[in-house]
C-alpha positions in Angstrom: -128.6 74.7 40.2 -127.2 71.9 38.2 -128.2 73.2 35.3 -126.0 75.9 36.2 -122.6 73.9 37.2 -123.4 72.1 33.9 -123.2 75.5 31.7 -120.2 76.6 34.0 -118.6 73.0 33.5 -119.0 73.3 29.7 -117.6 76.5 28.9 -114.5 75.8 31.4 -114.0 73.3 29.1 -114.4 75.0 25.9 -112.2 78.0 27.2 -110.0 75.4 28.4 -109.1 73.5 24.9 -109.1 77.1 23.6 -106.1 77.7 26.0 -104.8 74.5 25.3 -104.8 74.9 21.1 -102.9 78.4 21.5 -100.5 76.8 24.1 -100.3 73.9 22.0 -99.5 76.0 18.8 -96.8 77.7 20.7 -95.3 74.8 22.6 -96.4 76.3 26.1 -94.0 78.6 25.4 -94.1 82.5 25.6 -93.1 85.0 22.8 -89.5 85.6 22.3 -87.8 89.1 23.5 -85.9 91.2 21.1 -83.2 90.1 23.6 -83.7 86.4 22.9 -83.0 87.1 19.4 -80.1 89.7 20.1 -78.4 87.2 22.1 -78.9 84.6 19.2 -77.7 87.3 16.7 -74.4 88.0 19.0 -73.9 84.1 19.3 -74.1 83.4 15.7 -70.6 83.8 14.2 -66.9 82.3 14.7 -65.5 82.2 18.9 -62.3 81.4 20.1 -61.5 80.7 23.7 -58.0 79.4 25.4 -58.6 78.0 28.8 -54.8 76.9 30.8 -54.6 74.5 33.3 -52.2 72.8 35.3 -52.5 69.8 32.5 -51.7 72.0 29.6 -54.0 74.6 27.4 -57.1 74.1 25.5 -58.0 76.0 22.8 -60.9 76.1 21.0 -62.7 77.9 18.0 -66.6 77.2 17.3 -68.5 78.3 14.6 -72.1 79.0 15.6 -74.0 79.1 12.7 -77.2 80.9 12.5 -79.3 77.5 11.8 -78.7 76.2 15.2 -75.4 74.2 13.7 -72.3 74.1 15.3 -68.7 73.1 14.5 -66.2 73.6 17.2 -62.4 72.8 16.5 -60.0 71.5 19.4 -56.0 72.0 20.0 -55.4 70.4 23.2 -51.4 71.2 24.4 -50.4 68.8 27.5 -47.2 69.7 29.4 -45.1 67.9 27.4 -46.1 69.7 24.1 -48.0 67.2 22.4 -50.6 68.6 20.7 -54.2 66.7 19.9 -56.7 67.9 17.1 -60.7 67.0 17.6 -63.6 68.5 15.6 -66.8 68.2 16.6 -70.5 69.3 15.2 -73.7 69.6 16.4 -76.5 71.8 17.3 -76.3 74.4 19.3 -79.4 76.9 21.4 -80.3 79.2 23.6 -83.1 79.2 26.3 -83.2 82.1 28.4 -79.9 82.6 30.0 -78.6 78.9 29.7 -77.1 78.3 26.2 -76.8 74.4 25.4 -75.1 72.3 22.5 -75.4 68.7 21.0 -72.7 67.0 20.5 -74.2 64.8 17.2 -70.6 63.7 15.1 -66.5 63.8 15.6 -64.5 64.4 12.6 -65.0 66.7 9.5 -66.3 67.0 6.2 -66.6 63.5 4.7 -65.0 61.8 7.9 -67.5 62.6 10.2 -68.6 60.0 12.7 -71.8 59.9 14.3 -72.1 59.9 17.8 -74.1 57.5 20.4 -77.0 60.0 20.3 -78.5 57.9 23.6 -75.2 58.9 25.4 -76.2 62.3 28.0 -72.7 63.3 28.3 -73.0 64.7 24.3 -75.1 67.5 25.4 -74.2 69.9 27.8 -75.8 73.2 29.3 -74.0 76.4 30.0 -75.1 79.3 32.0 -74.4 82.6 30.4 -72.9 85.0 32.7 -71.8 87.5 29.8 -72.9 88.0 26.2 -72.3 90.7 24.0 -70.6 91.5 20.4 -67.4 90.7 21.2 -67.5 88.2 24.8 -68.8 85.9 25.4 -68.5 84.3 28.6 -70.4 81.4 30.3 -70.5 78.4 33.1 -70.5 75.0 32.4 -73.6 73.7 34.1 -72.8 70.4 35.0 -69.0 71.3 36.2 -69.4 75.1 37.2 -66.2 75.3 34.9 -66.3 78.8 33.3 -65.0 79.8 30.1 -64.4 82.9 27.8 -64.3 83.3 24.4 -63.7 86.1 22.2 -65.6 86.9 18.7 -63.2 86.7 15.3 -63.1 87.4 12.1 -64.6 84.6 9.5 -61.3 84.0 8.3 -59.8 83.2 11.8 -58.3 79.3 12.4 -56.8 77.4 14.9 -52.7 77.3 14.2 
């Protein structure tokens, strides 16, 4: 009877690594759909969104690269009319429904500053309530603030 436990013992456990090297390989992670990599597809490419508040408008226009990069420009217009410019870079994903960026430097080409890469508020998470070739729209996690953006052309900028 021990014998038996022993045998039943030793192949658990060299079923067990087995399962553990292919989960390991993979990250404990399953497959990816074709809609995974749709929704990547769609995301890649150049969105602008405009959000109004009683402060003023935000604009924004983010480039999604197809490497996981980012760059997102900011035109902030207060009340008064003042405007602000910010660019930001980073990585950006997509995990299920919840697409997330890294906020990793301020500033553009050779003025780029890196950011405190221990500070949590430089990444954010946003629930995706609406993706498709041209919208794309989605719910800060953190906030529940929700925003649209529209797809443009490559040649599109902020004015």
């Amino acid at each position: 009877m021990n014998r038996i436990i022993l045998v039943l013992i030793i192949c658990g456990i060299g079923i067990g690594s087995c399962k553990m090297r292919s989960k390991t390989t993979t990250g404990y992670s399953p497959d990816l759909s074709s809609d995974d990599y749709s929704n990547w597809i769609k995301l890649s490419g150049k969105w602008y969104g405009i959000l109004d508040s009683k402060d003023g408008k935000s604009e924004w226009l983010a480039q999604h690269n197809p490497d996981g990069t980012y760059v997102i420009q900011f035109k902030i217009t207060d009340k008064t009319g003042t405007i602000e410019k910010m660019v930001e870079s980073g990585e950006w994903g997509l995990s299920g429904n919840i697409f997330f960026t890294t906020f990793k430097y301020s500033g553009a080409g050779d003025t780029k500053t890196p950011v405190d890469a221990t500070d949590p508020y430089n990444r954010d998470a946003y629930k995706i309530l609406k993706l498709d070739e041209t919208s794309f729209k989605y719910e800060h996690v953190r906030t529940g603030i929700k925003l649209e953006a529209q797809k443009v052309a490559k040649d599109f900028s902020l004015k």
